[in-house]
N, C-alpha and C positions, 0 to 999 in steps of 0.2 A: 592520844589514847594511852601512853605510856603511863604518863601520868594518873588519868585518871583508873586503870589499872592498879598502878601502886599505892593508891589511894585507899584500893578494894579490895587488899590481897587475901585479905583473910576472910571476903567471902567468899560464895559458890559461887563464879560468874560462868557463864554458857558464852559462845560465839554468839548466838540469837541476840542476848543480852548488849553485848560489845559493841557489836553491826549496828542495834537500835541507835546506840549513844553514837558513834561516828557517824551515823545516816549514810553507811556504806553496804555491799553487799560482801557475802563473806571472803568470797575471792579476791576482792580489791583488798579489803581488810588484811586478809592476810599478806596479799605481796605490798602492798605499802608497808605495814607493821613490819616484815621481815626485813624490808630494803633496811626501816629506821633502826630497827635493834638487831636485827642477826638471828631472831626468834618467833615462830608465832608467836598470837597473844599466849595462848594457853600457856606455852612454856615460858615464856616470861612469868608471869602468874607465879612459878611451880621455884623457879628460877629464885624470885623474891621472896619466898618463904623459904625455900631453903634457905637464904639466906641470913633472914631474921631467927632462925630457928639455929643457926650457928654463931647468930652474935649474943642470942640469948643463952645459949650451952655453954660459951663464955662467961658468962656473969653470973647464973645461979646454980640451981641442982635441982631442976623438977625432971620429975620421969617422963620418960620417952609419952607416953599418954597426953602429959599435962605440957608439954609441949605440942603434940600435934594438934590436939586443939586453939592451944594459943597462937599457931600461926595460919589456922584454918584448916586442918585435915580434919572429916570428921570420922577416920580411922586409924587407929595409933600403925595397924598393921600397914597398912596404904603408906603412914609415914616413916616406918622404918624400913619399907623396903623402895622410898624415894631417900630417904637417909644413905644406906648403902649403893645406892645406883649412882648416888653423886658425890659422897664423900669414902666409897671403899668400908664404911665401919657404920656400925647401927648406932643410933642416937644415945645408949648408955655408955659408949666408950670416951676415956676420959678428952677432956673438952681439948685440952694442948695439943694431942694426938689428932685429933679432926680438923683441927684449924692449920696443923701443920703436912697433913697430908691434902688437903685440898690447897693450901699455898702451894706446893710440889706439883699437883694436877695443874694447876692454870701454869706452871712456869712451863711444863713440858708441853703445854698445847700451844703455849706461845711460838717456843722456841722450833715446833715441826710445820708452824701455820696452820694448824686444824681447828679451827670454829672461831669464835666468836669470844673476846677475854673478858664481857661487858656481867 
């Protein structure tokens, strides 16, 4: 399901949706998906766009808008306030600084064993 998830990240998917494709029901869905990744589906989902959405703030200069679309939000607001909720700074702050303070977050969640470094 991970997969096919990360396949889909940049659309609207629902649990309803996810359950269909696994032919499971959502409870199972979830504690299997969290055993395999450390995360609901959703936030996985949330997880890989951010993601994409800091390796694309690396490489060009679109605005916080033209980003949140491109990695599936369909509200630039929705995405800068998941911007700051996981990298501390909203998506117009320069790219070195985001990349280098979210490297800093995964070392120190490493290093006290709190969640998941995936």
């Amino acid at each position: 399901m991970a997969r096919w998830i990360c396949a889909r990240h940049t659309e609207p998917l629902s649990i309803d949706a996810i359950t269909a494709e696994a032919h499971m029901s959502p409870a199972s869905l979830h504690r299997h998906f969290k055993a395999a990744t450390g995360m609901s589906p959703l936030r996985y989902q949330k997880h890989l766009r951010m993601q994409e959405a800091r390796r694309r703030l690396t490489t060009g200069d679109a605005t916080a808008a033209q980003m949140a679309q491109a990695v599936g939000y369909v509200s630039a607001t929705l995405f800068n306030r998941e911007c700051r909720s996981t990298y501390g700074l909203p998506p117009d702050q320069p790219a070195a600084l985001l990349h280098s303070r979210h490297t800093h977050s995964r070392t120190a969640t490493n290093t006290t064993g709190m969640g998941p470094t995936r």
